[in-house]
C-alpha beads as a LAMMPS data file, in Angstrom:
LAMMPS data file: protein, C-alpha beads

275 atoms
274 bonds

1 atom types
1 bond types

-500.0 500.0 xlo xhi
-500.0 500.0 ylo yhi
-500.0 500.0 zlo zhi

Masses

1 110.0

Atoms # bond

1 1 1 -49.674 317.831 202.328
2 1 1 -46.611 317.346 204.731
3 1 1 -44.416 320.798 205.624
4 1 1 -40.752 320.307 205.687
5 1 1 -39.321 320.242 208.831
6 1 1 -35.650 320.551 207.537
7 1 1 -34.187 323.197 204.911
8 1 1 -31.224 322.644 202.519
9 1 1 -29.522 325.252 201.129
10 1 1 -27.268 325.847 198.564
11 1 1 -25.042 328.239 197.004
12 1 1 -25.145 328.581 193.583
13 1 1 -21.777 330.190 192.189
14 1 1 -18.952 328.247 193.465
15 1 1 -20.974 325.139 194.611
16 1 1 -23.819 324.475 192.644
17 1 1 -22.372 326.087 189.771
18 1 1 -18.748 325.172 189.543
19 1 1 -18.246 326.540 186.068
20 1 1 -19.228 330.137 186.757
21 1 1 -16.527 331.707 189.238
22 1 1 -14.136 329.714 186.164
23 1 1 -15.155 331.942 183.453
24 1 1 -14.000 335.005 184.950
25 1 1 -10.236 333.827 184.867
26 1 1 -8.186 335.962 182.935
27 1 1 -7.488 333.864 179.718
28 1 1 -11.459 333.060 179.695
29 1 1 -12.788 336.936 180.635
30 1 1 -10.892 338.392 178.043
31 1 1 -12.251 335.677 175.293
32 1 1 -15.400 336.583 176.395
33 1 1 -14.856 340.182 176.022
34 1 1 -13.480 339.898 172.920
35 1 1 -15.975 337.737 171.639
36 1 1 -18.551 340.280 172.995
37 1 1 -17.368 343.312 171.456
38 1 1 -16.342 344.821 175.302
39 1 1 -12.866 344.653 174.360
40 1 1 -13.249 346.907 171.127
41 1 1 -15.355 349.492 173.455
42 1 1 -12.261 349.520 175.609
43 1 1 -12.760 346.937 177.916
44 1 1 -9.296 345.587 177.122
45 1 1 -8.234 343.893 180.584
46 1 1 -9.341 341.959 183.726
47 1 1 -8.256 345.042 185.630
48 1 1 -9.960 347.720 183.894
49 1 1 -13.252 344.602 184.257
50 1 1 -12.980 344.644 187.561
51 1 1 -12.107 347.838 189.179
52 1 1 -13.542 349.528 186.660
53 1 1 -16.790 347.785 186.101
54 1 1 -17.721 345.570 188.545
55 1 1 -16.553 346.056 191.709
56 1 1 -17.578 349.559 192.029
57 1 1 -21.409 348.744 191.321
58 1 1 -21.588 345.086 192.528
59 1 1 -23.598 346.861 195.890
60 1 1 -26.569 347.909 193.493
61 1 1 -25.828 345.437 191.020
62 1 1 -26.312 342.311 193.688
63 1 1 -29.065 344.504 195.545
64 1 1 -31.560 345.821 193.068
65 1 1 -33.248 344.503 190.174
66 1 1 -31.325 346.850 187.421
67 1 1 -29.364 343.546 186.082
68 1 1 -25.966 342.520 185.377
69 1 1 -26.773 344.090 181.389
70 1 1 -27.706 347.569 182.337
71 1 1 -25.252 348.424 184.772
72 1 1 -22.417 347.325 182.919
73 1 1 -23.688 349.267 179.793
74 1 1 -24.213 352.521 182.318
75 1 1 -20.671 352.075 183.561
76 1 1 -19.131 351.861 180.594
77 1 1 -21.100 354.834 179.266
78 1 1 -20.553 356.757 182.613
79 1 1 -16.544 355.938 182.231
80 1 1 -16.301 357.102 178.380
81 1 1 -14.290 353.563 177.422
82 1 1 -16.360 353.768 174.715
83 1 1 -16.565 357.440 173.167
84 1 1 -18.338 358.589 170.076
85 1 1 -19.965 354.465 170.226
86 1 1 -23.612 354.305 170.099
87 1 1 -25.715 353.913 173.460
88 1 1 -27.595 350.741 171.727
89 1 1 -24.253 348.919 170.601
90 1 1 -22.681 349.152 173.967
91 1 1 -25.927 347.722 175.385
92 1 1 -25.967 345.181 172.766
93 1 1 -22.125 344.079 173.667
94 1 1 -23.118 344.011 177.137
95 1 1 -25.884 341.939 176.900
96 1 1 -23.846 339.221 174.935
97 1 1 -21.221 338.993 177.290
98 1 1 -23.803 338.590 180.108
99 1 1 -25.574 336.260 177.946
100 1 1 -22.307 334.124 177.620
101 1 1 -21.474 334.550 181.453
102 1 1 -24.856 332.757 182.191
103 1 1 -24.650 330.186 179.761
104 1 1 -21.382 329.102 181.386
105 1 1 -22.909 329.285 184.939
106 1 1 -24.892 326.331 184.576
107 1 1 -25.830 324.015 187.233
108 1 1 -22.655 321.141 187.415
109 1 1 -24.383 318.085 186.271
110 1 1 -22.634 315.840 189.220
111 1 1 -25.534 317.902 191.094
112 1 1 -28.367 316.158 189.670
113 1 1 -29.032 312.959 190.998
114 1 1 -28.991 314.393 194.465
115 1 1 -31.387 317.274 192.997
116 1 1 -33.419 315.119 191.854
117 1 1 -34.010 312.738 194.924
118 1 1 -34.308 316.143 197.304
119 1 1 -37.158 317.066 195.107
120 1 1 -38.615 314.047 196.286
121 1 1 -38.350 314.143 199.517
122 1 1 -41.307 315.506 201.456
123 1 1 -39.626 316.342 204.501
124 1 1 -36.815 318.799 203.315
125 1 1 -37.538 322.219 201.325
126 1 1 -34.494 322.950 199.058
127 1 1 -33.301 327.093 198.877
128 1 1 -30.700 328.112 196.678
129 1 1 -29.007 331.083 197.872
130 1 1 -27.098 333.723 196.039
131 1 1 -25.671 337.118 196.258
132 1 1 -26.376 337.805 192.349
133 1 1 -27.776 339.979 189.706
134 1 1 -30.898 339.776 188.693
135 1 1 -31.195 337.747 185.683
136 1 1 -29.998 334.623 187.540
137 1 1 -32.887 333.934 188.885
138 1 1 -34.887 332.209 186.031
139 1 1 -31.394 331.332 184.765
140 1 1 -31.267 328.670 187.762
141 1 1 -34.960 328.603 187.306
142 1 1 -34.286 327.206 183.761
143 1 1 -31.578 325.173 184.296
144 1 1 -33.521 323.549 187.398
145 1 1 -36.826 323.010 184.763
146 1 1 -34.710 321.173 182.227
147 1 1 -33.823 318.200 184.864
148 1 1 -37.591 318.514 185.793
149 1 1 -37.187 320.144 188.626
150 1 1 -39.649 322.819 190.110
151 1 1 -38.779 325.852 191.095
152 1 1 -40.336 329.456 192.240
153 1 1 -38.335 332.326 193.241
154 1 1 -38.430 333.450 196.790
155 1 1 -41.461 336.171 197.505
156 1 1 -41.271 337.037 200.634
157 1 1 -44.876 334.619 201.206
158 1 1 -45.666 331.613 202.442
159 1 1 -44.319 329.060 199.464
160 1 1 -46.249 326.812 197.934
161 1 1 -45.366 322.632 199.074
162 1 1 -45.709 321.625 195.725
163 1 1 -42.685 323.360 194.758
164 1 1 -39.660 322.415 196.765
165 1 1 -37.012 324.311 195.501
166 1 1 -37.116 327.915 195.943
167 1 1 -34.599 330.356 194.392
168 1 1 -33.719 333.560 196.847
169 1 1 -31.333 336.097 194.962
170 1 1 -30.133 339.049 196.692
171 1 1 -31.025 340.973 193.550
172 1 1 -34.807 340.220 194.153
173 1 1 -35.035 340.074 198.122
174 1 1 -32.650 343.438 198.331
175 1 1 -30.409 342.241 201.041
176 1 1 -27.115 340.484 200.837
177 1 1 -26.817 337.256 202.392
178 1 1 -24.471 338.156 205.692
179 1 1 -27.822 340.447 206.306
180 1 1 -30.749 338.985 208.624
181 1 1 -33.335 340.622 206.547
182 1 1 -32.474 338.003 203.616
183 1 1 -33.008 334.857 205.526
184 1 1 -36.229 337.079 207.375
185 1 1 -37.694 336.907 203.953
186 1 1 -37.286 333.183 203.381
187 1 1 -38.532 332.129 206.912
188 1 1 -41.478 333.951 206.089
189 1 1 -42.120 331.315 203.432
190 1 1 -42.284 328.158 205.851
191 1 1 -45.086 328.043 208.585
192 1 1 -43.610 329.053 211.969
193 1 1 -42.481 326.545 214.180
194 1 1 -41.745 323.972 211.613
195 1 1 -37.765 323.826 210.972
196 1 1 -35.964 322.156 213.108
197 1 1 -32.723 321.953 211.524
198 1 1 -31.066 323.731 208.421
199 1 1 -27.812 322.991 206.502
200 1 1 -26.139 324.723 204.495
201 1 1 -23.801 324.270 201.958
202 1 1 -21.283 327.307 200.242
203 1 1 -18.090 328.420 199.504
204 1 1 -18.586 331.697 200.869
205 1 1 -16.888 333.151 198.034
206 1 1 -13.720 330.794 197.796
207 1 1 -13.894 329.260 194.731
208 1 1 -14.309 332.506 193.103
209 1 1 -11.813 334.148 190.817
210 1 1 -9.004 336.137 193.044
211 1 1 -9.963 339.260 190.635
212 1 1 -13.539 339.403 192.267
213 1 1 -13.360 341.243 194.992
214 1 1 -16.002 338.865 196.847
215 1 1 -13.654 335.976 197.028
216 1 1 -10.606 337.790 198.613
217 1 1 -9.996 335.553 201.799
218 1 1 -10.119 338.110 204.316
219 1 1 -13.832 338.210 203.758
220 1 1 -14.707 333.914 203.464
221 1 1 -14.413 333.324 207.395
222 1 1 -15.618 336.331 208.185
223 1 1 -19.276 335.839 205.800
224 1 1 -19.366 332.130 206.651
225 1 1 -19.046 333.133 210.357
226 1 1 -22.157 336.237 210.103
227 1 1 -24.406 333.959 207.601
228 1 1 -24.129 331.115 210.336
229 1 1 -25.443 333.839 213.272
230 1 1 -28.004 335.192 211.144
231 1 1 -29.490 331.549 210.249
232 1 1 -29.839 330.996 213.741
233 1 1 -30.989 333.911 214.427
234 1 1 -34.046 333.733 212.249
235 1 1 -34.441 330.208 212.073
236 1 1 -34.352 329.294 215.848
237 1 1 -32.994 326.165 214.812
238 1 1 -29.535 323.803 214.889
239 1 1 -27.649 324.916 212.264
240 1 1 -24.902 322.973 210.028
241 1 1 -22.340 324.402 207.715
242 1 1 -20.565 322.333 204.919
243 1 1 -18.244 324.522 203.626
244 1 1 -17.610 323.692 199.669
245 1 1 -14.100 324.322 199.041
246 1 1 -12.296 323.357 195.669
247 1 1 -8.277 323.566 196.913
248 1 1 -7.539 322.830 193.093
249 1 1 -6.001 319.661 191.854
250 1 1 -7.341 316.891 191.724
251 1 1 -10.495 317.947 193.427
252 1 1 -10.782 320.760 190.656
253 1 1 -10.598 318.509 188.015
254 1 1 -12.805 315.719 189.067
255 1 1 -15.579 317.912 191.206
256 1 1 -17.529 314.579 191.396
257 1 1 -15.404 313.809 193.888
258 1 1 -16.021 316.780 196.003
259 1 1 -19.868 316.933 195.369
260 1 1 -19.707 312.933 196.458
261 1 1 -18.650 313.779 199.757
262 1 1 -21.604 316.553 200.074
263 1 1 -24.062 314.046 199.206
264 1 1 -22.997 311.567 201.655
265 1 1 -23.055 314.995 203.962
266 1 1 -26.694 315.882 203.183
267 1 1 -27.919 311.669 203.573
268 1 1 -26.396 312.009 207.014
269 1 1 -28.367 315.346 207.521
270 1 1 -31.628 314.330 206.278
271 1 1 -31.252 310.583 208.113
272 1 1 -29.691 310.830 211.418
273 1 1 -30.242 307.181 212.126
274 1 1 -27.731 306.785 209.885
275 1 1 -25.257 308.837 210.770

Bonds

1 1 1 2
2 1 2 3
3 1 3 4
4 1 4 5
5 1 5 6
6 1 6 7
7 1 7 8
8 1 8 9
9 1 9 10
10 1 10 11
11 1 11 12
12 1 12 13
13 1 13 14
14 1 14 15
15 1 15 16
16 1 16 17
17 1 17 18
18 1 18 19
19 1 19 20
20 1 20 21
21 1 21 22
22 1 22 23
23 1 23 24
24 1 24 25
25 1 25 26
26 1 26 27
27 1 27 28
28 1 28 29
29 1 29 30
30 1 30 31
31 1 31 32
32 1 32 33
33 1 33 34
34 1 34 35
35 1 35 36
36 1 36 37
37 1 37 38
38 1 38 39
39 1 39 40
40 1 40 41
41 1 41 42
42 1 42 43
43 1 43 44
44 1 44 45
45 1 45 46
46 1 46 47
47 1 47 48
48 1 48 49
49 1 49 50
50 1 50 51
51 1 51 52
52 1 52 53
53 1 53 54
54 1 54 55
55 1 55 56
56 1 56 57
57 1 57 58
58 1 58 59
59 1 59 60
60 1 60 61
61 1 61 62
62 1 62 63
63 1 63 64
64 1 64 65
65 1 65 66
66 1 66 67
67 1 67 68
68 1 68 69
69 1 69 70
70 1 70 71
71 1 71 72
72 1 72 73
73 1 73 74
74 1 74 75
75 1 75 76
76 1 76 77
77 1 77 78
78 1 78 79
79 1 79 80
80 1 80 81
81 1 81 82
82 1 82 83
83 1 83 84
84 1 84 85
85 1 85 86
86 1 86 87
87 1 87 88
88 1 88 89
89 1 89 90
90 1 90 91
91 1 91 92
92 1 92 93
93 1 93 94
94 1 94 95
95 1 95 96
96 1 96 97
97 1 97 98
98 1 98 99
99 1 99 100
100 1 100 101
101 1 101 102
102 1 102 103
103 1 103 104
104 1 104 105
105 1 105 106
106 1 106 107
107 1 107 108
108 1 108 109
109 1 109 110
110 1 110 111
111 1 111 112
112 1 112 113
113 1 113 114
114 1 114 115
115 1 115 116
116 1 116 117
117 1 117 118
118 1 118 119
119 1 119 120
120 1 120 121
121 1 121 122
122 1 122 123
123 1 123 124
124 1 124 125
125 1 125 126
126 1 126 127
127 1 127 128
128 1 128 129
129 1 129 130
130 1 130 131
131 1 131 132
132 1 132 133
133 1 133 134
134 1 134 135
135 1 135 136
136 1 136 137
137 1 137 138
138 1 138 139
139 1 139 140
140 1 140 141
141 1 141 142
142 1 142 143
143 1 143 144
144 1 144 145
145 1 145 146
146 1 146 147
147 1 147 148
148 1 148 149
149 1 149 150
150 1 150 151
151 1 151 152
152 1 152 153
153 1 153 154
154 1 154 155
155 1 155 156
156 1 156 157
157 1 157 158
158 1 158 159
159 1 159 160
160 1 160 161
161 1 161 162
162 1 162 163
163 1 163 164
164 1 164 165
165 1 165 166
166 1 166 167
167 1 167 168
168 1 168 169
169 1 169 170
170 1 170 171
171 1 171 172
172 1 172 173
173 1 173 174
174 1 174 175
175 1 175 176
176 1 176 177
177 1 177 178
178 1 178 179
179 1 179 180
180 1 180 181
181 1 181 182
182 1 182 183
183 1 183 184
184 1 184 185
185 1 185 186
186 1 186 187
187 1 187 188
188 1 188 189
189 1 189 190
190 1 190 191
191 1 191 192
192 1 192 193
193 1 193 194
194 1 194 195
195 1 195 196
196 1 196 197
197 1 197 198
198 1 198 199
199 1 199 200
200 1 200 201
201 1 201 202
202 1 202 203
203 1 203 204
204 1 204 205
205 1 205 206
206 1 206 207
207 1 207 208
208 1 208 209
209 1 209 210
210 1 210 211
211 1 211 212
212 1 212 213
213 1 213 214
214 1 214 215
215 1 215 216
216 1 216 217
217 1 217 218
218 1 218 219
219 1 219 220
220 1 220 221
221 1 221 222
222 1 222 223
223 1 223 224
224 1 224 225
225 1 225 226
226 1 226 227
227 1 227 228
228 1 228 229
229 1 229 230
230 1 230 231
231 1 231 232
232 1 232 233
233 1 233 234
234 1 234 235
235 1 235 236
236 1 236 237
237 1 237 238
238 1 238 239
239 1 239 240
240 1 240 241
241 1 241 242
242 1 242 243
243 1 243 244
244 1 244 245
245 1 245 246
246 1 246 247
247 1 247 248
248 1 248 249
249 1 249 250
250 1 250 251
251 1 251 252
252 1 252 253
253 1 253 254
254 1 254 255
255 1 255 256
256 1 256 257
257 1 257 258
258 1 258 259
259 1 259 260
260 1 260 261
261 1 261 262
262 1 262 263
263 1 263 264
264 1 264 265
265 1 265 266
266 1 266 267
267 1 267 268
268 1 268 269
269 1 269 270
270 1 270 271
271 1 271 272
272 1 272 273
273 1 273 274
274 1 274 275
C-alpha cells in the first residue's frame, strides 16, 4: 500500500468548523446557558463564562483528558455560583451545555467535497489539529463517519494507511499545538523519511470569539509564527501556511467563498504541475 509523501492539516475550530467559535458570541452563549440551566446556577454572563470558567482552566482543560463537562461542573462547584444546588444537577447542566456546544461545532458542509476527494487520494495523509477538550475527538470522529469518512485519533504509533484522516487533540496528545512535542507525536505515525512537504491550514485563533482569550490578536502571529518552526522542526520538510481568516462580511456570510479559495490552495499543493 502506498505511504503519503505529503500531509494536510487542518484546524478544526475556526476553519473546519466555522460554526463553533460563533456560538460563543454573547447573544448565542447566554441562550445556551439559559437553555442549559448554567444561567439559573449563576452563570448569568459572558464575563463571569469566561473569566470565571474557562479561561482559568483552559491549560488542563485543552491538556488532559478531564473534559470540557467535568471541569466546568468543578469550577462552578469550586466558585460557589451555585450554593446549596446539588453536585449531580450542576453536572447535569454542564453536560447539556457542552452537549449543545458540540452539536453546533460541526464540520461546515462547504468542507466536504474536498474531504471527500483527500480521502481518496493515496499520496496525502489528512491530520486535523486542535487545541481542544477532550470530547472532540470522536465528535469530529463522528461527524467525519457520517460523510463516510475514516478516521482514528492520533496514538502516538505508526497509523494505519487505510485510514487517512487522523484526529490529534491536544486533550489526548497532552501538548498544545505551539509545542514540538505535539507534532513529535504525529511524525511518529508516518514512516521516517517519507514527507516531503506539509501544509497547513488555520486561523490560529482568529475567527474565534474576542471573549476567548485564545483569539486575542496579540497571540495569532505570534502561534502561527512558533507552529510554523515547530513543523519544520519535526518534519524536516518545506512547509506551507494558509492562514484561514474570516474578516466578516461578505466572506462571513457566504464561507463557500473562502473555503473555495482553500481548495484551489490545497489542488495547487497536492499538484505542482499545476500550479
Amino acid at each position: 500500500m502506498n505511504r503519503p509523501d505529503k500531509i494536510v492539516i487542518f484546524d478544526y475550530s475556526g476553519t473546519l468548523s466555522i460554526e463553533s467559535p460563533r456560538f460563543a458570541r454573547p447573544e448565542n452563549l447566554i441562550r445556551a446557558l439559559e437553555e442549559s440551566g448554567l444561567f439559573s446556577l449563576g452563570v448569568t454572563t459572558p464575563e463571569i463564562f469566561w473569566e470565571k470558567i474557562v479561561n482559568p482552566t483552559w491549560f488542563e482543560g485543552s491538556t488532559t483528558a478531564i473534559g470540557y463537562k467535568r471541569i466546568m461542573a468543578e469550577r462552578i462547584e469550586a466558585l460557589g455560583l451555585a450554593s446549596g444546588t446539588a453536585a449531580a444537577e450542576i453536572r447535569a447542566a454542564a453536560s447539556r451545555f457542552v452537549d449543545g456546544f458540540l452539536y453546533h461545532s460541526r464540520i461546515d458542509p462547504h468542507w466536504r467535497p474536498l474531504l471527500e476527494r483527500l480521502t481518496g487520494h493515496s499520496g496525502a495523509a489528512v491530520i486535523v489539529a486542535t487545541d481542544h477538550y477532550a470530547e472532540l475527538t470522536g465528535t469530529i470522529i463522528r461527524y467525519l463517519s457520517a460523510w463516510n469518512i475514516p478516521a482514528l485519533k492520533a496514538a502516538g504509533e505508526e497509523a494505519d494507511p487505510r485510514f487517512p484522516f487522523l484526529v490529534a487533540n491536544s486533550s489526548d496528545i497532552g501538548f498544545w499545538k505551539t509545542d514540538l512535542r505535539f507534532w513529535e507525536v504525529l511524525r511518529s505515525q508516518f514512516p521516517p523519511a517519507t514527507i516531503r512537504s506539509v501544509l497547513i491550514i488555520d486561523d490560529f485563533g482568529f475567527n474565534e470569539d474576542k471573549g476567548d482569550r485564545y483569539g486575542e490578536r496579540s497571540g495569532i502571529e505570534m502561534r502561527r509564527e512558533k507552529t510554523t518552526a515547530v513543523l519544520e522542526d519535526v518534519f524536516q520538510a518545506c512547509i506551507e501556511v494558509v492562514p484561514f481568516y474570516l474578516n466578516g462580511g461578505e466572506h462571513e456570510d457566504k464561507p463557500g467563498l473562502r473555503i473555495a479559495e482553500t481548495e484551489e490552495r490545497i489542488g495547487r499543493f497536492l499538484d505542482p504541475v499545476n500550479r
